[in-house]
N, C-alpha and C positions, 0 to 999 in steps of 0.2 A: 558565640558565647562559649563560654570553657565553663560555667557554669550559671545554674538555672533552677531557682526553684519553684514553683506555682502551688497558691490555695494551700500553703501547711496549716496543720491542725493538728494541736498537741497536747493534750491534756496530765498534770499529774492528780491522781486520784479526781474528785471533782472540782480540779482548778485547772481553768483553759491557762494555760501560758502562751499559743498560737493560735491566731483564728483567722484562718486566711491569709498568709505573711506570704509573700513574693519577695525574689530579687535575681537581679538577674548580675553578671560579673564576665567584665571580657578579658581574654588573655594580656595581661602587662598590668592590668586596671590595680588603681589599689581603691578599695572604697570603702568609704568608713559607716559603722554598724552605729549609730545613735539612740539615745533614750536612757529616762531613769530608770534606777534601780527597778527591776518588778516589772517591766515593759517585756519581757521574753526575749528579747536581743543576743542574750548566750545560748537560749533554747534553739535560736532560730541560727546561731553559728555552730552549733554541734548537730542540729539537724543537717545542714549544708557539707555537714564533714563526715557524714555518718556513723558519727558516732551514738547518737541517738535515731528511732526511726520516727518518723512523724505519725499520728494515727490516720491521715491523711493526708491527700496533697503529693507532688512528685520534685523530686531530687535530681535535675540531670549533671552528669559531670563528663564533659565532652559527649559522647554518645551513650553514655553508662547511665540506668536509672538507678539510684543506690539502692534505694529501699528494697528494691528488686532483687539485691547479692545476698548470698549466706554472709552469718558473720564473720566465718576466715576467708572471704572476697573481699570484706570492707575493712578489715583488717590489712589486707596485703594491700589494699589501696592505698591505704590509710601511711603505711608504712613506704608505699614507694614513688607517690604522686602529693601527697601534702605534707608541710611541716608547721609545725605547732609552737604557738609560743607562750604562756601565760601568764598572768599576772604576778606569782611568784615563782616563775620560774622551772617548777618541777624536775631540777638536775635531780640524779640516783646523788644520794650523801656521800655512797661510800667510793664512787668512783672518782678520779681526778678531773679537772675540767678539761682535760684533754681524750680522758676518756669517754668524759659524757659527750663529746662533739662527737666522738667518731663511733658510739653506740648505734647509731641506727645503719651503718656504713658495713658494720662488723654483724648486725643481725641479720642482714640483708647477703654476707656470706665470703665479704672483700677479707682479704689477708688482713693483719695487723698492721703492719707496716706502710701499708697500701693507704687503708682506713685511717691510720692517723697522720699520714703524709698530709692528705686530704683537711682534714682535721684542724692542722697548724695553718694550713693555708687560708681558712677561714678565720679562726683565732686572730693572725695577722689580720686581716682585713676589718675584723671587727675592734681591733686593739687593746687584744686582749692576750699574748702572747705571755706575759708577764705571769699571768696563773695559770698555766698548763698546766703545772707540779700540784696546784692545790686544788684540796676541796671544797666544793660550793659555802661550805662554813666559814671558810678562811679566807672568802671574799668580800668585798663591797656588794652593796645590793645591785646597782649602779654593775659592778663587773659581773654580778651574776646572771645578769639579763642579757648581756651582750655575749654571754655563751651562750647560754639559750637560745640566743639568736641565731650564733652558729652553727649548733644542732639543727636548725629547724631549717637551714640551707644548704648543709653539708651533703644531703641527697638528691640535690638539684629539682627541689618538688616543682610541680606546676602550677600550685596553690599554698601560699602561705594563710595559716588561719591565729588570728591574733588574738587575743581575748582581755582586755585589758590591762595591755603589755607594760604600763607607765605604772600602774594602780599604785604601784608598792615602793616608787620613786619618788626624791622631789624634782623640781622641775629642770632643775640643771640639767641630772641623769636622765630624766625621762625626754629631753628634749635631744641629747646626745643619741639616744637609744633606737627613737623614730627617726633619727636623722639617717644613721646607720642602715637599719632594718629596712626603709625606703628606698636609700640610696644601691642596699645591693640586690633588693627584690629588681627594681628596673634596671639594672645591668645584667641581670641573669634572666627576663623575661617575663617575671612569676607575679602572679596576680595576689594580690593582698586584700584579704578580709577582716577588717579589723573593728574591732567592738571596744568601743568607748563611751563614756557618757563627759568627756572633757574636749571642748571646742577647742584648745592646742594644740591636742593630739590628731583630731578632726582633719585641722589644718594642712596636714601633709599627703593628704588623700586627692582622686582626681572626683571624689563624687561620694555624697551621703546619701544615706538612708534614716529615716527613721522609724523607730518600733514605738508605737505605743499601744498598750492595751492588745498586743500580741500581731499587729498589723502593723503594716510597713507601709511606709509612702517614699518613695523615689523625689528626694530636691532636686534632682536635674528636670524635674517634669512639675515640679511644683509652680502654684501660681497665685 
């Protein structure tokens, strides 16, 4: 397993959003995070990512316990093993979408040129070359997610973390976007966790889960 959670438990002020939530995730795997709105399913995908800690319960990622690293260890993780994709997007406004692809390339300390070589290469792949020059503004919502997409593989992560990557689409773009995003996590190796509450999105996955009431049940084991 390249990642693994058991028994999280995650409270904000006195409302559990986790109570017990497992999952487990194997290297290639893409597996989709289900459940309505208020079920904890993005608690339990930012727990898994470290970006939040659980108040209990353990996090492994390959050999690594997160909850266990400072937060400039989860941070560098964060920055050089997973890539993020979310619902809108969250390109920087005032960079171009060429520069937002090759942002995490150029934080991490690659030359310019190097980084946005990189960059276009993805672009290209996601077909989205066409707005290199522009700003996330000056796109379709539909092209702004398939740079995001970009960004979020352009560092070769081990773990893409999705969080409902369609949400903001209709379903032409959102069906174009999973088709992409799937097709080049398993040409690159990279495990997908991806958190929807829409059975189309679902669809492109090797395996669900679902959250309800802050617990998870595994459909491959269900009966």
């Amino acid at each position: 397993m390249i990642l693994k959670a058991e028994n999280l438990r995650k409270s904000f002020g006195s409302t559990p959003a986790l109570d017990g939530a497992g999952i487990s995730v194997k290297a290639g795997e893409v597996v989709a995070v289900m459940g309505p709105s208020g079920s904890g399913k993005s608690t339990l995908l930012h727990c898994l990512a470290g970006i939040l800690k659980p108040d209990s319960g353990t996090v492994h990622y390959q050999d690594i316990e997160l909850s266990g690293l400072p937060d400039g260890e989860r941070s560098e993780l964060r920055r050089t093993h997973f890539g993020f994709v979310f619902q809108f997007g969250q390109l920087v406004p005032e960079l171009t979408c060429l520069e937002n692809v090759a942002l995490p390339l150029r934080l991490g300390g690659m030359s310019r040129r190097k980084a946005e070589a990189k960059a276009i290469d993805w672009l290209e792949r996601l077909e989205v070359t066409s707005v290199k020059d522009q700003r996330p503004s000056e796109t379709s919502g539909g092209q702004g997610q398939r740079v995001a997409v970009a960004r979020a593989l352009v560092s070769s992560p081990k773990v893409i973390f999705a969080d409902e990557p369609t949400g903001a689409l209709d379903s032409l773009n959102g069906e174009r976007v999973m088709h992409l995003l799937t097709s080049a996590a398993r040409d690159t190796g990279a495990a997908v966790v991806l958190v929807t509450h829409e059975a189309r999105v679902a669809a492109y996955s090797d395996r669900e889960v679902v959250v309800r009431d802050g617990r998870s049940r595994d459909m491959e084991f269900a009966t």
